[in-house]
N, C-alpha and C positions, 0 to 999 in steps of 0.2 A: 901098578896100583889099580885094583878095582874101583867102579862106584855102581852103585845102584840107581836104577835111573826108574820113574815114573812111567808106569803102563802108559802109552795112548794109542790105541787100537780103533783101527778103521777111518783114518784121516783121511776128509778128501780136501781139508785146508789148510794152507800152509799160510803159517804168518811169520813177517821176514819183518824182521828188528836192524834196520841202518843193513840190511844186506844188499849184494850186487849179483846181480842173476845175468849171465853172461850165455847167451843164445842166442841161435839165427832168430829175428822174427820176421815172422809171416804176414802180421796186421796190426795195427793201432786201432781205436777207437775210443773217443771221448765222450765220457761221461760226467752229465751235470747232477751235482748234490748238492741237495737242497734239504730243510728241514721237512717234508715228505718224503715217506719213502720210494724209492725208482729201482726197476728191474735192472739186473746185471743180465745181459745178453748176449748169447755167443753169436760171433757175426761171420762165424765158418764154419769148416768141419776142424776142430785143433784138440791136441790133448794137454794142454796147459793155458792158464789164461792168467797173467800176472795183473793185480789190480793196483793203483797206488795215485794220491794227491798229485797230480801234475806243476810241484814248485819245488824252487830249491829249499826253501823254510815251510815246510808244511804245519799248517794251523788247526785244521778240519779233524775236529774227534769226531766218530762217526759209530756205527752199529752194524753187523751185518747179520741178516735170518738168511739162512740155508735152504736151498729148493723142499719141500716137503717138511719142512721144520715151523716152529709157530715162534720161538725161542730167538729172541737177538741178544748178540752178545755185543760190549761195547767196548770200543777200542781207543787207546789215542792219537792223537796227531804222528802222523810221520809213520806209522805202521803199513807195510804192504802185505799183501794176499796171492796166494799162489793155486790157483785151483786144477786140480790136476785128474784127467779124467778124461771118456773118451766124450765130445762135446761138439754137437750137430748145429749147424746154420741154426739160428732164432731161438736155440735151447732157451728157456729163464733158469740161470744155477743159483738165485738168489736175490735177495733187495739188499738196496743200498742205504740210507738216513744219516742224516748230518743231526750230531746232539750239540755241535755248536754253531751259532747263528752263520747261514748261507747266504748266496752261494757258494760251490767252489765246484774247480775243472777234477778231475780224476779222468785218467787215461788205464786202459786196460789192454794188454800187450798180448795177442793171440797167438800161440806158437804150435809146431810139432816137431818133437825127437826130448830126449833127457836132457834136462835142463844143468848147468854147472854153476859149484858154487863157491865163491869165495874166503866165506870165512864159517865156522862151525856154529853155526846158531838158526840152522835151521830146519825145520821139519817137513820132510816132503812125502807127497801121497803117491805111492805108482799107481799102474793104470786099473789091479785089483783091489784097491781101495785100504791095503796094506801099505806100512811104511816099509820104505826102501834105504831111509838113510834118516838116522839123528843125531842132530852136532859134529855132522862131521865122519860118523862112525856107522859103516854098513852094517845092518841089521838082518840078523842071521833069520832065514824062514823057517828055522824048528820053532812049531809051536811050544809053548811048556808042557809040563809033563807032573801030576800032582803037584807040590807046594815050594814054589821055587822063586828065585829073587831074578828082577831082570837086573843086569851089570852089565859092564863091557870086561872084557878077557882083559888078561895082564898086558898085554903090550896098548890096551887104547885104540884097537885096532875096529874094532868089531862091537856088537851090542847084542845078548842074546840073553836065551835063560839059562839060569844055574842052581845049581845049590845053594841055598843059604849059608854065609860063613856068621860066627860068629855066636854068640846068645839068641836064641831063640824065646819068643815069648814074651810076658809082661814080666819086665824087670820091679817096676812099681808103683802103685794106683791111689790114689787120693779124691776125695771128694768133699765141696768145704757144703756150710748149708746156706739154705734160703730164710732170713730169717723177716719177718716173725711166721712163716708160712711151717717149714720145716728143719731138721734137722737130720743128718744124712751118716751113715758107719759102712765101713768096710771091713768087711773079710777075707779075709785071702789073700790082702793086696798083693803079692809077688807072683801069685798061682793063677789061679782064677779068681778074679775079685769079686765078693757077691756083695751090692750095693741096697744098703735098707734106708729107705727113709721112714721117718716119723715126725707126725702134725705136731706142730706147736702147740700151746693151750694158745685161749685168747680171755680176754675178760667177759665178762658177764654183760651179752647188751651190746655184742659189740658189731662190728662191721668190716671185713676187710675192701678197702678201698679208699677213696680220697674224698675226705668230708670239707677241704677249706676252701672250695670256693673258686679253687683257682688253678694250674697244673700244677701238680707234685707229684712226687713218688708217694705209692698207695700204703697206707698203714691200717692196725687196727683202731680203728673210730665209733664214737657214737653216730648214730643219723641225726644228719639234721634236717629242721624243716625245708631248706631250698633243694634237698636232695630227694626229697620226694614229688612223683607227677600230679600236679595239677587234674583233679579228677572229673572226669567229663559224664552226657548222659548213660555209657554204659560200662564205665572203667571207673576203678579206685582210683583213689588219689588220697593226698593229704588235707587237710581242714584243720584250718584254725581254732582254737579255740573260741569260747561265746561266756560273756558275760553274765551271768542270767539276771533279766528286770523279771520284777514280781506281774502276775497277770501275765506276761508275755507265753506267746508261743512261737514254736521254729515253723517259717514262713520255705527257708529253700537253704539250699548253698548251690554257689555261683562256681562257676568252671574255674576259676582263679581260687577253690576253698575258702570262700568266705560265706559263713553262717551269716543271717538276717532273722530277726525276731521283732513282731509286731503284736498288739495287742488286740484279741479277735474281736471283729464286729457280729454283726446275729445274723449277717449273711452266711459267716462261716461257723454258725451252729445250726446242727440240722433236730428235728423231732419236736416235740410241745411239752412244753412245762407245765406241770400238773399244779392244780392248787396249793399243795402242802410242800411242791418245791417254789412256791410264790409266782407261778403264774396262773392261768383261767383257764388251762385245761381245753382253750379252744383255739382257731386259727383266725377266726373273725371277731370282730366288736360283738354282734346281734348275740352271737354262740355265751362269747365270753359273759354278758351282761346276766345271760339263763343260766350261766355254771357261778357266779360270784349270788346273783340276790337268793333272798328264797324261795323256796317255791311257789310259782302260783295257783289257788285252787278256781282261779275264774276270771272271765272278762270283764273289767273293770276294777280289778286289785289294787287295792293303793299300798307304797311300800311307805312305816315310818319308823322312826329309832325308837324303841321302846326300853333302851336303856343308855341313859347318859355318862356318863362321868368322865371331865373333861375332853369330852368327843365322846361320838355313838360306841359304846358297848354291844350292842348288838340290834338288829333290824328285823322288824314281825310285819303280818301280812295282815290287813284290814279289809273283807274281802268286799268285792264290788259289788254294789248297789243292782240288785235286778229286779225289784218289785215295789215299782210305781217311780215317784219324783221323791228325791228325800233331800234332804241338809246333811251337810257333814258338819258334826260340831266334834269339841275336843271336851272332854275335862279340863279339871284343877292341875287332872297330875299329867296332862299330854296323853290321853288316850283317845285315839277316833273313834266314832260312831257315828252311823246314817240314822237320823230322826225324822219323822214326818215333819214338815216345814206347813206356818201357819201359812192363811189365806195368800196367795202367789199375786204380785205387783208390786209397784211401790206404793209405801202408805202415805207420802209425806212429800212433795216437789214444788217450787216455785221458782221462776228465773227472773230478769231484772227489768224486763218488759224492754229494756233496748237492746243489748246483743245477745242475751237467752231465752226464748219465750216459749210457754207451754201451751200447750191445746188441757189441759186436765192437771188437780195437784195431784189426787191419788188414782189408784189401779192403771192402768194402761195410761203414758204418760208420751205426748210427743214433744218432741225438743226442737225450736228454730232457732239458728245460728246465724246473727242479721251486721250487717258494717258496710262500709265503704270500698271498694274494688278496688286494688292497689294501695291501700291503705295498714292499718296497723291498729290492736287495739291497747286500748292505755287504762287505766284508774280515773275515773273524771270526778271521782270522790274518793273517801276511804272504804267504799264499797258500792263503788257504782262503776261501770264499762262504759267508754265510751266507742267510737272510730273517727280517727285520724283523716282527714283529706288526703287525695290522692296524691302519694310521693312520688317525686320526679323518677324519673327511671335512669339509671346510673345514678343518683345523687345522694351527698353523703346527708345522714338526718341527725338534729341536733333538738335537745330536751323544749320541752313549751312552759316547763315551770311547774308551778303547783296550778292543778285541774287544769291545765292548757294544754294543748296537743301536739304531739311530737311536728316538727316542721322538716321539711329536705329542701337542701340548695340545689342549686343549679348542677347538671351533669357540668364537671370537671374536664377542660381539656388538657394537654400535650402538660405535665410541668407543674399544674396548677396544684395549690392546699388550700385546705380552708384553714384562714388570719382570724385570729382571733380580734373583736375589736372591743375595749370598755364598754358595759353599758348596754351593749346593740349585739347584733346576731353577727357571727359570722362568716368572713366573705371569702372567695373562693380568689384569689388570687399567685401570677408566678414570681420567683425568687427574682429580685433585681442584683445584678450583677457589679460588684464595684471595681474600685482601681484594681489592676493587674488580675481580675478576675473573670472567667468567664463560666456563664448557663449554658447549657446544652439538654433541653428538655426533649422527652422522648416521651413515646406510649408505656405510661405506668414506670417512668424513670425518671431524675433528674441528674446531671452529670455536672460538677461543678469543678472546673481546674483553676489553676494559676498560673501565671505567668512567671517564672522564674527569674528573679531579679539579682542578677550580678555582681552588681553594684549600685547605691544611692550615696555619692559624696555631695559634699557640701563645702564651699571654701568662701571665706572672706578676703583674700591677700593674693590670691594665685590671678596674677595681671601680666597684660604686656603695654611697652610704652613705646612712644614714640622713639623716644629719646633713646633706645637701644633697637637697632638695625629698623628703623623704622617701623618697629609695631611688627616686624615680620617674624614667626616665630610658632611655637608653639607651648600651650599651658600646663603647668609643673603637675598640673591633678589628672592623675591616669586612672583606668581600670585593669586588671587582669581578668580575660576569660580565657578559660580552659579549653584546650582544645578535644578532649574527652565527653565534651558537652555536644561537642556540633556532631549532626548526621547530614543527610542531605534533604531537602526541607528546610532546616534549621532556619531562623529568621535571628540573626543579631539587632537587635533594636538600641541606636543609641538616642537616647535623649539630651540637650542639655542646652544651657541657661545663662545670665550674665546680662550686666551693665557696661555701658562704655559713656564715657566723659568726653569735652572739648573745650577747650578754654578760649577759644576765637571764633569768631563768625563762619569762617572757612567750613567748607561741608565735609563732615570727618568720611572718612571709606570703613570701609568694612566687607570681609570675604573668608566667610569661616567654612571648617572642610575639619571630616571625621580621619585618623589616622589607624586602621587594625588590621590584621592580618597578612601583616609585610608590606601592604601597599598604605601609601600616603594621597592626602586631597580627595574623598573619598565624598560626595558629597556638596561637593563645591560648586559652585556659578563661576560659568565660563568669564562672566564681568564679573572688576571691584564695583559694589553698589556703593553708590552717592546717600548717605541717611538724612533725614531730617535736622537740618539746620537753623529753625526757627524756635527753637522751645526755650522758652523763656531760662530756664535751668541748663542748658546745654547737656544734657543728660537723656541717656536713652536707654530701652533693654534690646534684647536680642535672643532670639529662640532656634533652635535647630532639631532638628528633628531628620533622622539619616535610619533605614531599613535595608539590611545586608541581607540577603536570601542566598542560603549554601546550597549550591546546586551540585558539587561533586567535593569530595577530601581530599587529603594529602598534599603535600608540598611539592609544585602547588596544588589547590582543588580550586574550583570557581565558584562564582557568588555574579549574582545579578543585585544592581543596586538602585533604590530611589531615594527620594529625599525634598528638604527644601529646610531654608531658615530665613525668618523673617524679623526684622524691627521695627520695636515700638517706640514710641514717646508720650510724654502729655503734657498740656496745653492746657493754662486757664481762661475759662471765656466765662467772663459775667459770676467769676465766682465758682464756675462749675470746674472740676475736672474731666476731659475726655480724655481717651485711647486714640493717638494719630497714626496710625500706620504708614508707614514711612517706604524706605526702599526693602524689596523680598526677592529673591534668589530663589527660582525649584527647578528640579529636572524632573518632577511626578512625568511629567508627558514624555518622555523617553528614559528607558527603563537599560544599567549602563551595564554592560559585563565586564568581569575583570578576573585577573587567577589571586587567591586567597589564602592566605596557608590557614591547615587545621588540627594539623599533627603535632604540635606544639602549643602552649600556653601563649596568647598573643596579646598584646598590652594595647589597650585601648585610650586615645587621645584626643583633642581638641584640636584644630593648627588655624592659623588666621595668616592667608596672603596678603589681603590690599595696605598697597604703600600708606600710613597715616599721616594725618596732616598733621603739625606743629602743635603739642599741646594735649593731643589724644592720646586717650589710654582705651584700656578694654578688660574687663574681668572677668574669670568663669567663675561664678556662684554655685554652679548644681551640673553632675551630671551624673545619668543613672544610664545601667545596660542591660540591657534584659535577653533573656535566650529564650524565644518563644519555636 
């Protein structure tokens, strides 16, 4: 049985698929591959040089380019190389490249004499650069001769050229088409086939290639706008379309195709507007003013409307006066003219002999203007002038009446107004400031705040007794302040008030103390005070008065604090009532630090320590908190 076997002329490499090459060898040498490429070396004088992955499972696909060749071809794992040729100490016959991830060992086996082989699958080069043997099968050195098939002879023996057996030629030819591009015919198919192609149509407007945007296979399309370049200072492109506003003009398009349109200013109009396109014909006012009036025929022209109807109709030239002194008078109907003017002065002057006086009434007439220096003149009749005394300087002035003369107050300082008072003049006096109010007068300012108040409770019933844990306790009437209120500054200000009763001679205690900001006894006397025990009523008041100063926020923040609370009583003598001040509690003189909370809403209270005696009570009446 013949085959026909695939030309390959002029092998000088041989590639061996699972074969076993069975030769004396002469040299080893180990070569590393790596994903760079590395020269393959010959490291004698030998005529074979077998290359191969140095492992029993080889993994390394690799590539190899041929000495003088630019061309690598890629191979897989487990393939060896046979290079066969006459090959000098340090020859380079090649590079070596690993295309999967390195390193790896390869060893290269250097030999001389014909190499032997085991099984038929392999192609070897002799030393003329001709094959000597494939698959198996010696390959005869007749070259061919005109048009011949390479086969092996009937016995399998051999590999040579011969005769074509069989059908010669194209049996039969086909060709399908490309479509939408073209469409494709044959002729001849059995013989010589003559291949025609022919263009497809396309539509109208159309485009072959990929209009969506995205990869696809190419068809015919319209263009679309993202398919066209962006057009720069000296290249086309695409451009969006433009609106059009009325007045507007095209200003630019921007490298991205976008049109811009503005409404021109008169920088961007060049030349001058003639009168009958509604401008003056000039570049200047002076020009403009000689191109709109009329003409003038001389120095001293006067221009005036010599036709009305609702607004000048048109404007004539009155010409100027150049011989002698004259009068301009008008007509009835508005027309000017220069007349000789009668005898020149005044015919007629008199002043009031105090602030206007004349030297003469008629012809040349001098005028003196006479007052007070710093003063002011006023009416000192229904037709008489007078002058005012001299007004203060800064000071505001206020009327003198009928024929009385203007007066001024005193220069105003820091704050001050003038107070109106019934009857009498006004005084210059500053704003007085009330409960929870304060003035702040400035230069030419008055600044008027208030104190922020809390809370103002009032209670008739909110008591503590003896008779429950000894008066020790604190009072049911709280405040809420905000913790959103306080900064650092802040001043909490508590105030607050009450009576306390005794029903025995015994000297009642008392020790009262503010409770806010998480902390308790705020405020308090290191002693219970001892109060007045002689009033005839057994009855007394009591006042307290506690200032918390926020010196930092948050829970906690701190606060420096003063304070003091004092008792009253009163006492009839002779009929009279006094004020007896009794026992008083303050730390004014040292001033107490503590941690405060401010980050929350903190409930503001009363608290009363000293143990009471038998019979005592104590009431809160009032207490207010202020956030100053």
């Amino acid at each position: 049985m013949k085959r026909i076997l695939f030309t390959l002329a002029q092998l000088c490499l041989l590639i061996l698929v699972s074969a076993n090459i069975v030769q004396a060898q002469n040299h080893t040498q180990t070569v590393s591959v790596t994903n760079v490429a590395a020269n393959i070396t010959a490291d004698g004088n030998y005529n074979q040089i077998l290359l191969r992955e140095n492992s029993a499972t080889p993994t390394a696909a690799f590539s190899i380019t041929l000495a003088g060749s630019s061309t690598a071809i890629n191979y897989p794992a487990g393939t060896q190389f046979l290079f066969s040729g006459n090959f000098m100490n340090g020859q380079v016959i090649g590079t070596i490249q690993a295309t999967t991830a390195g390193p790896f060992a390869f060893i290269a086996v250097e030999a001389s004499g014909p190499p032997s082989m085991s099984v038929k699958n392999t192609i070897i080069g002799g030393g003329s650069g001709n094959a000597t043997s494939i698959q198996g099968l010696a390959v005869s050195a007749t070259p061919p001769s005109g048009v011949q098939c390479f086969q092996s002879n009937s016995g399998d023996t051999q590999a040579l050229w011969g005769s074509c057996s069989g059908t010669t030629g194209v049996t039969n030819f086909s060709a399908g088409n490309l479509s939408p591009l073209f469409t494709s015919s044959v002729a001849t198919s059995t013989t010589t086939p003559a291949l025609t192609f022919t263009l497809s149509t396309a539509a109208a407007n159309t485009v072959f290639g990929n209009c969506t945007g995205s990869t696809a296979a190419p068809s015919y399309c319209s263009i679309t706008g993202a398919m066209l370049p962006n057009p720069g200072a000296s290249t086309l492109g695409g451009v969006e379309s433009l609106s059009v506003v009325g007045h507007n003009f095209l200003t630019g398009i921007s490298t991205s195709g976008v049109p811009t349109q503005a409404q021109p200013a008169f920088s961007d109009i060049s030349g001058t507007l003639t009168i009958a396109q509604g401008g003056t014909g000039a570049t200047s006012a002076a020009n403009a003013l000689i191109n709109l009036l009329p003409a003038a025929s001389e120095v001293g022209d006067l221009i005036y409307c010599s036709s009305f109807s609702s607004g000048c109709t048109a404007w004539s030239i009155l010409p100027g006066n150049t011989s002698g002194t004259k009068v301009l008078q008008e007509t009835s109907s508005g027309v000017p003219s220069w007349v000789a003017g009668a005898a020149s002065g005044v015919s007629s002057f008199s002043g009031d002999g105090v602030i206007l006086t004349n030297s003469a009434s008629t012809g040349a007439v001098t005028t003196t203007i006479s007052g007070t220096s710093g003063g002011i003149v006023y009416f000192s009749s229904s037709s008489g002038w007078a002058s005012s005394a001299l007004l203060t300087h800064f000071g505001l002035v206020y009327g003198g009446g009928s024929a009385g003369a203007p007066v001024s107050l005193g220069a105003a300082t820091n704050g001050q107004l003038a107070i109106g008072s019934t009857g009498a003049a006004p005084v210059l006096a500053a704003v007085t400031a009330g409960q929870g109010i304060t003035v702040t007068n400035g230069a030419g300012s008055i600044t008027i705040s208030s104190t922020p108040k809390i809370c103002g409770l009032t209670s008739t019933s909110d008591q503590l007794a003896q008779t429950t844990s000894n008066g020790v306790g604190t009072f049911a009437t709280t405040c809420s302040v905000p913790g959103t209120n306080l900064v650092a500054g802040s001043v909490v200000h508590v105030v607050a008030g009450g009576m306390y009763t005794t029903t025995i001679t015994s000297s009642p205690k008392l020790n009262l103390s503010v409770n806010a900001g998480n902390q308790t006894s705020i405020c308090t006397s290191t002693l219970n005070a001892t109060l007045v025990a002689s009033m005839s009523n057994n009855t007394g008041g009591w006042t307290l008065d506690c200032k918390i100063t926020i010196v930092s926020t948050g829970n906690p923040g701190t606060a420096l604090v003063t304070g003091s609370w004092k008792q009253t009583g009163s006492v009839t003598t002779n009929g009279l009532t006094e004020e007896v001040y009794g026992a008083s509690a303050s730390n004014n003189s040292t001033v107490t630090p503590l941690n405060y909370n401010t980050s929350t809403s903190e409930t503001v209270s009363i608290g009363q320590s000293a143990t009471m005696v038998s019979g005592q009570t104590v009431n809160l009446t009032t207490l207010s908190v202020y956030v100053e």
